[in-house]
C-alpha positions in Angstrom: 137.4 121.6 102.9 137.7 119.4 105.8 136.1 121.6 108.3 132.8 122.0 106.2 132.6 118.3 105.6 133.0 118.0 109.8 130.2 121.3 110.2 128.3 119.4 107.8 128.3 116.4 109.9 127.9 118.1 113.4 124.9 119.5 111.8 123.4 116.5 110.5 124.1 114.6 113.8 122.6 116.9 116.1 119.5 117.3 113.1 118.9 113.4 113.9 119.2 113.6 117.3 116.7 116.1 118.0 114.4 115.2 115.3 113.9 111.7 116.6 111.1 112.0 119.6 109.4 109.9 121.8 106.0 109.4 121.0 104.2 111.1 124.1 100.9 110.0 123.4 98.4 109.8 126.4 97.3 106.2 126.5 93.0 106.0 126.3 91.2 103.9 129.6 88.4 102.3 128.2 86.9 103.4 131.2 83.7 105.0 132.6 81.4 106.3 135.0 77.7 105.4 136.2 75.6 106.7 138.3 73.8 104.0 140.3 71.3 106.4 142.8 71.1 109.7 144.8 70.1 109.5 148.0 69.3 112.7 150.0 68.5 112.6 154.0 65.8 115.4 155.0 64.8 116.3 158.6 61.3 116.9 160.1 62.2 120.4 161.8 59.3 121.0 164.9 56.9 119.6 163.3 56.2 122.2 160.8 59.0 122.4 157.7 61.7 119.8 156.2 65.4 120.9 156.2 67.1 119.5 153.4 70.6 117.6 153.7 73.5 116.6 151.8 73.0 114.6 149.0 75.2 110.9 148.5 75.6 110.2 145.0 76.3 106.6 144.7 78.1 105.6 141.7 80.3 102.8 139.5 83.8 102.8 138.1 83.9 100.5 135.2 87.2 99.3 133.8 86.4 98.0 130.0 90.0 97.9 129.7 93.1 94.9 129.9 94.6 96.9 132.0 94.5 98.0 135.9 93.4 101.9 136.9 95.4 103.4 139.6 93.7 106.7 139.8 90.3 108.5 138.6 89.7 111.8 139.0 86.1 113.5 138.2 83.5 116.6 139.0 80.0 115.8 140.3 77.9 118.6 138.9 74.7 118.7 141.3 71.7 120.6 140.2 68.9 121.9 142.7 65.1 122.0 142.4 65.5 125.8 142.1 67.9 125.4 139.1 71.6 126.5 140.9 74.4 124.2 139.7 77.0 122.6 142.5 80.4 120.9 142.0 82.6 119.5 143.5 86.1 117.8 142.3 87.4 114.6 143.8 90.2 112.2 143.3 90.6 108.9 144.0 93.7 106.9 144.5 91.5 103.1 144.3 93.0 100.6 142.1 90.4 98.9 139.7 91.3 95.8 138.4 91.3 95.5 134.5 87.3 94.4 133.2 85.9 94.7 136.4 83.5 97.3 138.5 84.3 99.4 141.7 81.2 101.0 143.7 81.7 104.0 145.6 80.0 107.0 146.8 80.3 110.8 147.3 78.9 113.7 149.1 77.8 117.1 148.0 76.0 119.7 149.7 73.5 121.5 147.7 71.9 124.0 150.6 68.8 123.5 151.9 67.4 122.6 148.4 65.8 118.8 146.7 68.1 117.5 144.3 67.2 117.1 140.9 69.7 116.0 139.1 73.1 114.5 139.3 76.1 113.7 137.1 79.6 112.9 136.5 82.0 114.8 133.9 85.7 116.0 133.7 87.1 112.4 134.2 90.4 111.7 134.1 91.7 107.8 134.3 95.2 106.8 135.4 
């Protein structure tokens, strides 16, 4: 009898243990990304065509949050006159302060092409 009152117990221990977790929910940045301009530099090639260059997307961090980012991670998604889509994935290792902005900019080449639209998705905020 006393050995199925202890298994009993052993059971019901362990049962609490390992039914009591850690909630491992991600925190949420109120955080975001804007895109302030594109810039693209061209070249006047002997006088008779223009060679496209790389394009510099210039763009805002803003931390709506209480709370300082450490890290931001995102894909610029570049798309061409002639309707071919470029990415590229960057991370950044910046720390922006909580309710305040952070300006920065990016390259991406998109061939010898004019850009015709740019913008930010896949973010990730740590």
């Amino acid at each position: 009898m006393k050995k199925n009152i202890f298994f009993l117990l052993v059971i019901l221990v362990f049962t609490i243990i390992l039914g009591c977790q850690k909630d491992k929910s991600l925190y949420k940045y109120n955080a975001s990304f804007r895109i302030d301009s594109l810039k693209q530099d061209s070249t006047f090639f002997a006088h008779s065509y223009w060679i496209k260059g790389k394009v510099r997307v210039f763009y805002s961090v803003i931390n709506n949050d209480d709370v300082d980012l450490h890290c931001y991670r995102y894909v610029v998604n570049a798309m061409a006159d002639d309707s071919i889509l470029y990415q590229i994935a960057e991370s950044h290792y910046y720390v922006v302060p909580a309710k305040s902005e952070k300006h920065d900019s990016t390259k991406i080449g998109i061939g010898n092409c004019r850009i015709a639209r740019a913008n930010i998705d896949n973010t990730l905020f740590q």
